[in-house]
PAFIDREN-416106 format. One record per residue (C-alpha): x, y, z; residue number from 0; residue in three letters. Coordinates in steps of 0.25 Angstrom, whole numbers. Example, Ala and Ser with C-alpha at 12.3 -4.5 7.8 and 13.67 -1.06 7.14 Angstrom:
<pts>
[pt [49,-18,31],0,'ALA']
[pt [55,-4,29],1,'SER']
</pts>
This chain:
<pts>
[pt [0,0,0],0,'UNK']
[pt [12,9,1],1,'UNK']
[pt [18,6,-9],2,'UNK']
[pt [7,10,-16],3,'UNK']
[pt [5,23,-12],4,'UNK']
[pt [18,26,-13],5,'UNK']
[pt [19,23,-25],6,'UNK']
[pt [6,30,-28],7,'UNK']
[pt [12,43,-21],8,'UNK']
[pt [24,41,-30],9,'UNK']
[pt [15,41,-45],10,'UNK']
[pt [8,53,-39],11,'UNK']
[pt [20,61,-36],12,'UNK']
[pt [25,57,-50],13,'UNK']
[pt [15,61,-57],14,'UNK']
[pt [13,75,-52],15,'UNK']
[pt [28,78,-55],16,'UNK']
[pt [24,74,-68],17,'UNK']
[pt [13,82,-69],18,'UNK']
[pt [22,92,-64],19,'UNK']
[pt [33,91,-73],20,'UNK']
[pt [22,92,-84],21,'UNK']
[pt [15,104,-81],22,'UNK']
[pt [13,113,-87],23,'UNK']
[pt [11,108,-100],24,'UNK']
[pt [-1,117,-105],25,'UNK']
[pt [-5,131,-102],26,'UNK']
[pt [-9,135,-88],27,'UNK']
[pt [-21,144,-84],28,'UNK']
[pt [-19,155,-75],29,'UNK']
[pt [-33,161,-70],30,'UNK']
[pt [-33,174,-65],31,'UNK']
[pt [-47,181,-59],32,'UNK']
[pt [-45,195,-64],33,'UNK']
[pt [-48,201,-80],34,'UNK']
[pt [-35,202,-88],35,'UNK']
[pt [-26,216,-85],36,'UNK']
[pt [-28,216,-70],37,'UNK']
[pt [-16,215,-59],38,'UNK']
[pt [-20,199,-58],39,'UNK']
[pt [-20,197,-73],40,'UNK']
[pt [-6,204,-75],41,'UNK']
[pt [0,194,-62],42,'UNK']
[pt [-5,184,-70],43,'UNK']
[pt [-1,187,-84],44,'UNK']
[pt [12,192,-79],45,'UNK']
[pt [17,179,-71],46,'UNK']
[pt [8,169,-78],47,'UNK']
[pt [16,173,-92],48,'UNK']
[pt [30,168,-85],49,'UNK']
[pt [24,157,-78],50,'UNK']
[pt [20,152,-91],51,'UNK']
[pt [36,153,-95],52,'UNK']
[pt [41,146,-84],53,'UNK']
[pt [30,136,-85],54,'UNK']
[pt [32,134,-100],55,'UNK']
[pt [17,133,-101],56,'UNK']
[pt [7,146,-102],57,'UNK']
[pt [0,151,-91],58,'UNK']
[pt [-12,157,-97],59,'UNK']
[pt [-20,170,-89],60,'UNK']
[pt [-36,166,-90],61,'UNK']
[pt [-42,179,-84],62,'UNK']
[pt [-54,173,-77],63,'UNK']
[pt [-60,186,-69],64,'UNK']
[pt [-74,188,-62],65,'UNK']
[pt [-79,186,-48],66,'UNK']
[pt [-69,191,-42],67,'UNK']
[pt [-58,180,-46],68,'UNK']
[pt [-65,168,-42],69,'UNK']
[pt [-69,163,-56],70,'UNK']
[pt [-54,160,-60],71,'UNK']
[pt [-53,154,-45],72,'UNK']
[pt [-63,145,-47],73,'UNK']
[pt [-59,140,-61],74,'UNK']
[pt [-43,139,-56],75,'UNK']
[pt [-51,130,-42],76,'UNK']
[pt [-57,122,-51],77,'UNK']
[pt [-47,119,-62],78,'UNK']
[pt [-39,106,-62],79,'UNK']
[pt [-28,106,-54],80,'UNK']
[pt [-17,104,-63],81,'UNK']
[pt [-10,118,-64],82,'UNK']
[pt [-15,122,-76],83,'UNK']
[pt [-25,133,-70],84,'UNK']
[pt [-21,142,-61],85,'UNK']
[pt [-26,155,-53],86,'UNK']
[pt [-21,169,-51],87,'UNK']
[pt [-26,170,-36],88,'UNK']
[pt [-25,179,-24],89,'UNK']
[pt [-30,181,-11],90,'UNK']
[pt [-45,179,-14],91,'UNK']
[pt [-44,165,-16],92,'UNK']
[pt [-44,164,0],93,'UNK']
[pt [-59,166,2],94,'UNK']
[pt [-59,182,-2],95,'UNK']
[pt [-67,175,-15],96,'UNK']
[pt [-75,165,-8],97,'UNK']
[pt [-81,179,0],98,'UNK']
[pt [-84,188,-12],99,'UNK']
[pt [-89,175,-20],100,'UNK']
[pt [-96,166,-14],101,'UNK']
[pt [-97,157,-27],102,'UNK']
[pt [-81,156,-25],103,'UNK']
[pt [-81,141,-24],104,'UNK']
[pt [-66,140,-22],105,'UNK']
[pt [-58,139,-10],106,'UNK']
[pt [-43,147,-9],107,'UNK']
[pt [-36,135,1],108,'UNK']
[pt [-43,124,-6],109,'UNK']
[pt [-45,127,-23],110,'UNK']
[pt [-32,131,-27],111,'UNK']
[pt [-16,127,-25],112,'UNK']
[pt [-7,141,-23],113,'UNK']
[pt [4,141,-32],114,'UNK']
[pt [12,154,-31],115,'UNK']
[pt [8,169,-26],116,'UNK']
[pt [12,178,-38],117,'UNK']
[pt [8,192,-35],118,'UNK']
[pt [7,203,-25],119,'UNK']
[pt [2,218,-26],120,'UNK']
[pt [-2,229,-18],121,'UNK']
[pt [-13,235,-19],122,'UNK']
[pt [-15,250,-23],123,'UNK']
[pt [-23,260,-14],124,'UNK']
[pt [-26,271,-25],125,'UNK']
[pt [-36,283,-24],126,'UNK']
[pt [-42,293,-33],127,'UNK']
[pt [-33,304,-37],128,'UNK']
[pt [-38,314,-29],129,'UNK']
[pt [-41,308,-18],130,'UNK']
[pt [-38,317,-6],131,'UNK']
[pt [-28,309,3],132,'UNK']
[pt [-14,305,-2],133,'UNK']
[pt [-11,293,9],134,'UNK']
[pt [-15,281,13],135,'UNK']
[pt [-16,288,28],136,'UNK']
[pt [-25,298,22],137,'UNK']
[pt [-34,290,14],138,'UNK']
[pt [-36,284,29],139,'UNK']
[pt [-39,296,36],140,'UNK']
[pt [-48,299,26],141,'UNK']
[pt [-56,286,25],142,'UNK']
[pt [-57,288,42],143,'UNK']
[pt [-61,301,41],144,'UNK']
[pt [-73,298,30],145,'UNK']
[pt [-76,281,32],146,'UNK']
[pt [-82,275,22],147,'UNK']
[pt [-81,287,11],148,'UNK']
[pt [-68,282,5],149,'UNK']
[pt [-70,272,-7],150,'UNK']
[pt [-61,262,-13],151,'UNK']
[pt [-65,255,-28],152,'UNK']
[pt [-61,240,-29],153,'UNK']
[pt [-64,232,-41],154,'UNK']
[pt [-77,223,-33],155,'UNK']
[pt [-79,220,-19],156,'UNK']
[pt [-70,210,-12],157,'UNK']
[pt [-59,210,-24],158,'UNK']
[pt [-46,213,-20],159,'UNK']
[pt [-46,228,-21],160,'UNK']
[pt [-58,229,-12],161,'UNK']
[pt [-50,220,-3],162,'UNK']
[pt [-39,228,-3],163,'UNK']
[pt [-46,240,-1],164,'UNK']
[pt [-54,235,11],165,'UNK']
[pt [-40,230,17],166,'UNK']
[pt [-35,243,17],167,'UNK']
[pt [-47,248,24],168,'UNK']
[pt [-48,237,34],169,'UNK']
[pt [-33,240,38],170,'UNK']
[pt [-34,256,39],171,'UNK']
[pt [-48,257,45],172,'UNK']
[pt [-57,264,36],173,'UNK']
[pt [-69,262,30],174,'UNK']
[pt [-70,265,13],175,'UNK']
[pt [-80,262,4],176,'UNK']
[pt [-78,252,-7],177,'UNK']
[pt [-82,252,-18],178,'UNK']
[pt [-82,241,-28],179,'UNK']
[pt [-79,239,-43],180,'UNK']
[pt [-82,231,-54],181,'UNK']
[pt [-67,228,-57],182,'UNK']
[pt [-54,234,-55],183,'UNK']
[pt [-54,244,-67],184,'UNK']
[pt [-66,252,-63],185,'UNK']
[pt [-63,251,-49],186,'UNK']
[pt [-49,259,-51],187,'UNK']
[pt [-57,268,-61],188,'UNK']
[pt [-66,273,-49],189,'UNK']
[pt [-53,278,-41],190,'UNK']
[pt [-48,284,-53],191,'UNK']
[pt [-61,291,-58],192,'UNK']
[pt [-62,297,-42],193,'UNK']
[pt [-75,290,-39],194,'UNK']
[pt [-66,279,-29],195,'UNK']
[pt [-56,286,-20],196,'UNK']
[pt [-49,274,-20],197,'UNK']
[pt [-45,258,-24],198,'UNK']
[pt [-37,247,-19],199,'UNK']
[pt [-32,243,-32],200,'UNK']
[pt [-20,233,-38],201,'UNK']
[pt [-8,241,-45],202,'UNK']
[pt [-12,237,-59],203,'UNK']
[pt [-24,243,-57],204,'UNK']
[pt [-19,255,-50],205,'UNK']
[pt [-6,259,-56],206,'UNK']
[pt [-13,262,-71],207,'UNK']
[pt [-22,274,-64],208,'UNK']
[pt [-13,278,-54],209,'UNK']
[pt [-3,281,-66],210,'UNK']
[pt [-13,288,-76],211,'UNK']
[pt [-15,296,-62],212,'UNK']
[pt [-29,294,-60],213,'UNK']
[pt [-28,287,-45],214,'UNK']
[pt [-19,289,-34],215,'UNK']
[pt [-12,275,-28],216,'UNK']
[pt [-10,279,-14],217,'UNK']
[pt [-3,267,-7],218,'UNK']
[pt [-1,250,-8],219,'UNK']
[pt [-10,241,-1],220,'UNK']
[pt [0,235,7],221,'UNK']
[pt [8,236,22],222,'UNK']
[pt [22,240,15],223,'UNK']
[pt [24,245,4],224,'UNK']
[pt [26,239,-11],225,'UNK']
[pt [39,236,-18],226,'UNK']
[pt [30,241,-32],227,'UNK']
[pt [23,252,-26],228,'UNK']
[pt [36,260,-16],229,'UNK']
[pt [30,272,-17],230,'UNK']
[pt [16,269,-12],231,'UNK']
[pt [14,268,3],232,'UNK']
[pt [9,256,10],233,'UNK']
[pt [-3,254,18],234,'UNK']
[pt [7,253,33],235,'UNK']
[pt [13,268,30],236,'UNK']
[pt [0,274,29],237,'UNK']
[pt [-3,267,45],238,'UNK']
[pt [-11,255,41],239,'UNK']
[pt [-9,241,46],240,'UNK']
[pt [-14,230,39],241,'UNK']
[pt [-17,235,24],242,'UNK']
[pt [-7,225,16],243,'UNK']
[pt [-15,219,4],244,'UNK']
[pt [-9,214,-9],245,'UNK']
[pt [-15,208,-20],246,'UNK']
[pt [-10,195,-23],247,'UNK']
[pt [-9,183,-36],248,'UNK']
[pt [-4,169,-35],249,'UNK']
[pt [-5,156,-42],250,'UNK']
[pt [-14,146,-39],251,'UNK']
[pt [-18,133,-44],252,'UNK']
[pt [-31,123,-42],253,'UNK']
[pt [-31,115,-28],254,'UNK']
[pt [-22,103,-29],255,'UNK']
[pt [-13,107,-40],256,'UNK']
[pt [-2,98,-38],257,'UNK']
[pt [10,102,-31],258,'UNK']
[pt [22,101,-42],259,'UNK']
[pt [11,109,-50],260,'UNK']
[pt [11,120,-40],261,'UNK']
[pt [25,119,-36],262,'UNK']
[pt [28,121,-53],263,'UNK']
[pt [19,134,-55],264,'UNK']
[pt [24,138,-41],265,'UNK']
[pt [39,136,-47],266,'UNK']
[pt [36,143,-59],267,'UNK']
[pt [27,156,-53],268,'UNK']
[pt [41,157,-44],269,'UNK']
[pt [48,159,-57],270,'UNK']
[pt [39,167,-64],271,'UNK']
[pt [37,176,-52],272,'UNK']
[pt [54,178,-52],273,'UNK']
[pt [55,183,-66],274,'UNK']
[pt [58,198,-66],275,'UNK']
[pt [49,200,-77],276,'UNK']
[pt [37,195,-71],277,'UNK']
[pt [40,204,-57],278,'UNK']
[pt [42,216,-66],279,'UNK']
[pt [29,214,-74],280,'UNK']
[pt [20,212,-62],281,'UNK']
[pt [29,222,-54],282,'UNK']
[pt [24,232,-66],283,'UNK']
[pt [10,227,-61],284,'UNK']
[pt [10,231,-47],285,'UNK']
[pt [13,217,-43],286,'UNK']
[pt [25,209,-37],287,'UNK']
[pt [29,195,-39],288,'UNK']
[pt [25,188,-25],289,'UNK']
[pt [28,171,-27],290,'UNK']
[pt [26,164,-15],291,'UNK']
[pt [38,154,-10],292,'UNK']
[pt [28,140,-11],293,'UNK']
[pt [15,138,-14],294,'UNK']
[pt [12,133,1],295,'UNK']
[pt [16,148,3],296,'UNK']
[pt [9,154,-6],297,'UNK']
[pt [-5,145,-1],298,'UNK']
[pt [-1,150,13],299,'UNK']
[pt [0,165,10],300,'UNK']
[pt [-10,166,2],301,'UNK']
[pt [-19,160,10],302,'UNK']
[pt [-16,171,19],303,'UNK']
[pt [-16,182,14],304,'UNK']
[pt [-31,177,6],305,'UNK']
[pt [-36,175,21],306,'UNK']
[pt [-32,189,24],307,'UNK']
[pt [-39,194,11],308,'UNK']
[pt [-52,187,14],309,'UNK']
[pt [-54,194,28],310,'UNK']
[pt [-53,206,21],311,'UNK']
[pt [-63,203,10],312,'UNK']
[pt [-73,199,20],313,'UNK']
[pt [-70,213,28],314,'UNK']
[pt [-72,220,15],315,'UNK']
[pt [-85,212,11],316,'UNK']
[pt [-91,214,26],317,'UNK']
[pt [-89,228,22],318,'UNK']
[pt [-78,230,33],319,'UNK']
</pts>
């Protein structure tokens, strides 16, 4: 009987380092939540090119958006788990989707295997261009002296530029009003046009209008400040505690993707990630190459930081 089994365990082994060896040996899918020319489509497009050269097999961005980015999550949960569709994923995998969407039928521990976290970016606090207050601390005293009268756009309720918005306002005490967009392109439109005072947005969306002179970015969205943005201040230097959100991308892969499978698309994300090209272009898009040291250590942080993400989207859909 154990003989048997051992040589059971021994095919089993053999035949996933052949599998391994093997892939990949036709194009990959790489699912990604958000409409083409958008800061999680050019993560995508940008890494997923060298991945594709390193892999000798092309990666291929199917842009899949709407609800939120559940309908590309759910496709990726329920595709086959041989490595040959994968996800863009963040944060909201880890039960911020199952509380805006409750057809979410996917689970962020159980429905997918992390491969390798890619991406990290600040967020940009920017306001109208004549708003009255030109610091952080301002804004602040302003929003204390007048609750509930200072608004901030976002592109729906409970995306991530509410989110971050509603972070910022949790850690600094105030009360504003959101007010939510159909997407990301009218939301930034409204600060722009002087009807918002002010948005929470991500650096591709920001940068464009804050360079044609039509908004104001004010500070980044985290505790220090960012090695792409020196000159702006950081949310510590204007006296707040606890404001540190980042908008983050990282490979994932059906549950129960084999291990040498995930070990070969965590080898070659590593190697992509390294290439000096591939940091300059997404350096150029407000975002910094971020590759975890395992996968185990990539499931552990994200798992983390999408706990901490949750408890702020329930704050912000209780109204709080």
């Amino acid at each position: 009987m154990f003989k048997k089994a051992l040589v059971s365990a021994c095919l089993l082994s053999a035949s996933a380092l052949v599998l391994a060896d093997s892939y990949p040996s036709r194009p990959i899918t790489l699912m990604v939540g958000f409409p083409p020319g958008g800061g999680a489509d050019a993560v995508a497009r940008i890494v997923s090119e060298k991945l594709g050269r390193v892999l000798n097999q092309p990666v291929l961005v199917d842009n899949r958006p709407g609800a939120g980015t559940t309908i590309a999550s759910d496709l990726v949960a329920r595709a086959p788990a041989d490595g040959y569709t994968l996800l863009l994923g963040s944060a909201n995998l880890y039960g911020t989707d199952q509380i805006l969407y409750k057809s979410a039928r996917y689970d962020g521990v159980r429905s997918f295997t992390p491969i390798m976290r890619w991406s990290d970016s600040p967020m940009l606090l920017a306001v109208k261009k004549d708003f009255p207050e030109k610091t952080v601390a301002g804004l602040i005293e302003q929003a204390r002296k007048h609750p509930g009268k200072l608004t901030y756009s976002s592109s729906g309720s409970g995306v991530v530029t509410h989110l971050a918005g509603a972070s910022f306002a949790h850690a600094a005490g105030i009360d504003m009003l959101h007010v939510p967009f159909k997407g990301g392109a009218p939301s930034i439109q409204a600060v722009g046009a002087g009807d918002v005072d002010m948005t929470f947005g991500t650096p591709p969306s920001v940068m464009p209008m804050a360079a044609g002179g039509k908004l104001r970015i004010m500070a980044v969205t985290t505790a220090q400040r960012s090695q792409l943005f020196p000159d702006l201040p950081a949310m510590q230097e204007s006296g707040i505690d606890g404001a540190d959100f980042t908008l983050w991308f990282g490979l994932y892969g059906p549950a129960k993707l084999p291990r040498e499978i995930t070990q070969k698309l965590f080898e070659a994300s590593r190697q992509a990630l390294s290439d000096p090209e591939v940091k300059a272009k997404l350096e150029k898009q407000g975002v910094v190459a971020y590759p975890s040291a395992s996968p185990q250590e990539f499931e552990a942080w994200a798992q983390a930081d999408g706990k901490k993400q949750k408890a702020v989207a329930e704050r912000a859909m209780a109204g709080q």
